[in-house]
Structure formats: C-alpha cells, structure tokens
N, C-alpha and C positions, 0 to 999 in steps of 0.2 A: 126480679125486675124484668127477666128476656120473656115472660112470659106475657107481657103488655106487647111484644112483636105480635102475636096472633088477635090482638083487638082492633077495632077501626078501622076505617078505610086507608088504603096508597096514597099518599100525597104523587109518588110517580108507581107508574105501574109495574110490575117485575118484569124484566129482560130476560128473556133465553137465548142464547145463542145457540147456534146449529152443531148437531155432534153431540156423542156420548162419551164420556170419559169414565174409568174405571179409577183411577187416584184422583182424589178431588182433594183442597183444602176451603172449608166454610167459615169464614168470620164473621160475626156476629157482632156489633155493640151498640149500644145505647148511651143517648145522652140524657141529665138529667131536663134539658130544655125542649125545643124540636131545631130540627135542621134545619139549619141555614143555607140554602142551596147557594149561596152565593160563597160562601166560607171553602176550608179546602179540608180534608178529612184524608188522610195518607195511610196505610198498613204497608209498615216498610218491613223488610224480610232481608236478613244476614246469612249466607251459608256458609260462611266460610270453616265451621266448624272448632271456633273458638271460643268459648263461653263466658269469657271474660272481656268482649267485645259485642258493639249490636247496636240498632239505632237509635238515638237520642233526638230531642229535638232543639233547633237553633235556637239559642236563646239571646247570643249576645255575640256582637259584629267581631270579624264579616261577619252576613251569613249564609255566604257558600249557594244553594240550590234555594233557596231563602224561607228553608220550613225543617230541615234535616240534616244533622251529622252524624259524628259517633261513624260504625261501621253497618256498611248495610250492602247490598249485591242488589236489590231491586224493590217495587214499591206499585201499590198503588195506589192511583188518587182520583178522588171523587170531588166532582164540583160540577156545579150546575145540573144534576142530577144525572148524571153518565159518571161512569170507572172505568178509569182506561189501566194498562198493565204497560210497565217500564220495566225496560235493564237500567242500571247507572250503566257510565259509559265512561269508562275507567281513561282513556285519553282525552275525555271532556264533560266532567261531571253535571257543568250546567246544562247539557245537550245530552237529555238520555234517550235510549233508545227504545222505541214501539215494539212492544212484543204484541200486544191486542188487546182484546175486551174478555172480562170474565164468561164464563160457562151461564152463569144467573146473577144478577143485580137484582134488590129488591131496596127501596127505600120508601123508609114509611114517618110519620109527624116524628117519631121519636129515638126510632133506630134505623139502622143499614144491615143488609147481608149482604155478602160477596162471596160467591163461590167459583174457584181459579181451578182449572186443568193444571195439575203440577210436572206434567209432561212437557207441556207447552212451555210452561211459565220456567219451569228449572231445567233448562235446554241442556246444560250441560250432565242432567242426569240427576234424582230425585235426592237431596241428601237425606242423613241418617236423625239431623236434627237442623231447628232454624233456630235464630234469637226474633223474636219480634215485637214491635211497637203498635202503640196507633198515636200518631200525631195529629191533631185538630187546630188548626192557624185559622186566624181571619184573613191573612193575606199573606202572599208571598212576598218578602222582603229581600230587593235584589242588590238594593242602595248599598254597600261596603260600608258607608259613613251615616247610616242610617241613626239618629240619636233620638227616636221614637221610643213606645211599648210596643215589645215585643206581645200580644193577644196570643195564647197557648193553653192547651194541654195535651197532657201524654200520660202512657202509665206511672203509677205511683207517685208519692205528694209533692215531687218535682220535676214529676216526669221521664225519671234515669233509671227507672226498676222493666226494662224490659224484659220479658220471657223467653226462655227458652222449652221451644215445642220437640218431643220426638215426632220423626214421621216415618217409622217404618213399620207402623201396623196402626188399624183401625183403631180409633182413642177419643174421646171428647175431656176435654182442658177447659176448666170455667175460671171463673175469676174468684180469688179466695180461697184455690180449692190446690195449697202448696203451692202459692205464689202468693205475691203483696194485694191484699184486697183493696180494690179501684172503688174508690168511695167520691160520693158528691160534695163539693165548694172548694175543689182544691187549682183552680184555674188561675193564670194570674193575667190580667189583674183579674180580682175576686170578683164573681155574680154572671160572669159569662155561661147563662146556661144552656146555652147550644152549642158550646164548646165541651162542657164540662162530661166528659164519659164517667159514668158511672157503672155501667157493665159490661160482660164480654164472654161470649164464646168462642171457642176453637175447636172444630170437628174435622177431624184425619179419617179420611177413607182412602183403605189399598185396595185394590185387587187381590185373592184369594191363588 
C-alpha cells in the first residue's frame, strides 16, 4: 500500500527544516481514506525501556491529554497540516513541552511521513529501543465527563498492540512483518476512513 506514497500530487508540500542529522527516525503511514487536516494524527513514542508498557489510546473517561494514555515520554502531532514534537511533561501532563518541528514533513491525499532528529527529540540520549503507536482522533476530548464517542484509531483491532522498535542500528520495521498486521475497517465507530491506518513504516538510520 506505502507505495501509493510516491503517486499524485501534495495536498501540502514537504517541509525541510535546516540541518543535517546523522540518526534520524522516519515514520511513514497511511490511511485507508485521505487526510483530514482538520483531525489529529499523533506518533507517540515510550523510552523508558519496558516492553510491557507503551502508548495506548484514550478511549474512555477521563481522558487525560484527551487522545493518549498507557505510557509514553513524548509524541508527535499533526494537525492542520504542520508536526510539531512534544516532551510529556511529567509535573503536568496536559501542558507538554516544545521540543520543535521535524527534520522533513511531507503529507499527501493518503499518507504522512515524518522524519524526527533523535538527537534533538531523545534529549536525554538515543535509547536501545522505543514502544510505539499512531493514534488518529477526530478530536481532542478534554471534558472528564464527556459521555460522547470517543472517534479513534490506533495500532491493532483495538488499538493496544503497540510496537516495540530497536534503535541502535540501521533497520527498516513494516507492518506485518513480526508485529500485528494493521489492516483496514477497524475504527470505531466503523467507516471512519481518514482515521482508519491501514499501513506503516519504520526506518532507523545511525550514524556509522
């Protein structure tokens, strides 16, 4: 499916930012609809080196940051067609903290690429491995007492099968490929198709 990234015109144009980085991490996914620029799209990222932990998405009140639980150290989110990169902010979770913008942004009818300096972004030093998600909300839900639908997806058919990436050598990690393969109509509620991720890449580059 990540091969329909290379067809068609940018709905928004690819972003470079300044500087070259030697470790990079590149995420890749696709929906099976198009983007919703108005929707929120998050790759939230865990370091803390527990595999039995990682990020989830909120599904039911509270809901905290109002798109994200489970455990996670930082994230990014994409809306209105800009990615910005956050720390959680361990003394005030709703208030995280600005680390910057990715290295490259590109979004296009059907997919996102993101490619983050993990220099920058893993301030405290590159870990050995992450757990990672991609959460896709229609909106951030901040109400505690909120007794709507919750509008979601995330990896695996309810969203709790996060992965865990090595990162200390060059690697690319697809979807299906020794992890839970991310298949289309599993959204809820059902038919949301610019929520609905269907595929995904993961590319680790180190320095040599």
């Amino acid at each position: 499916m990540l091969a329909m990234l290379f067809a068609g015109c940018a709905r928004y144009p690819k972003i470079e930012m300044p500087g070259v980085s030697k470790n990079r991490i590149t995420i890749t996914f696709e929906v099976s609809g198009e983007i919703n620029p108005s929707s929120y799209y998050f790759l939230a990222f865990d370091d803390d080196d527990d595999p039995l932990d990682g990020p989830l998405p909120a599904v039911v009140k509270p809901f905290g940051n109002g798109w994200g639980t489970g455990s996670f150290t930082r994230f990014v989110e994409i809306h209105l067609g800009r990615a910005t990169l956050f720390e959680v902010n361990p003394d005030d979770p709703l208030q995280p903290i600005l680390i910057g913008y990715p290295i490259e942004f590109e979004q296009r009818q059907n997919s996102i690429s993101v490619t983050v300096d993990m220099e920058s972004f893993f301030r405290a030093g590159i870990p050995e491995r992450i757990d990672f998600n991609i959460i896709a909300v229609d909106e951030l839900i901040l109400d505690p007492n909120y007794e709507g639908i919750r509008s979601y997806d995330a990896l695996g058919p309810r969203g709790n099968d996060y992965v865990t990436i090595p990162m200390r050598a060059t690697a690319e990690y697809r979807n299906g490929f020794g992890f839970i393969k991310e298949v289309s109509g599993d959204t809820f509620p059902a038919g949301l198709d610019h929520l609905d991720i269907v595929d995904w890449v993961v590319k680790v580059v180190r320095a040599k």
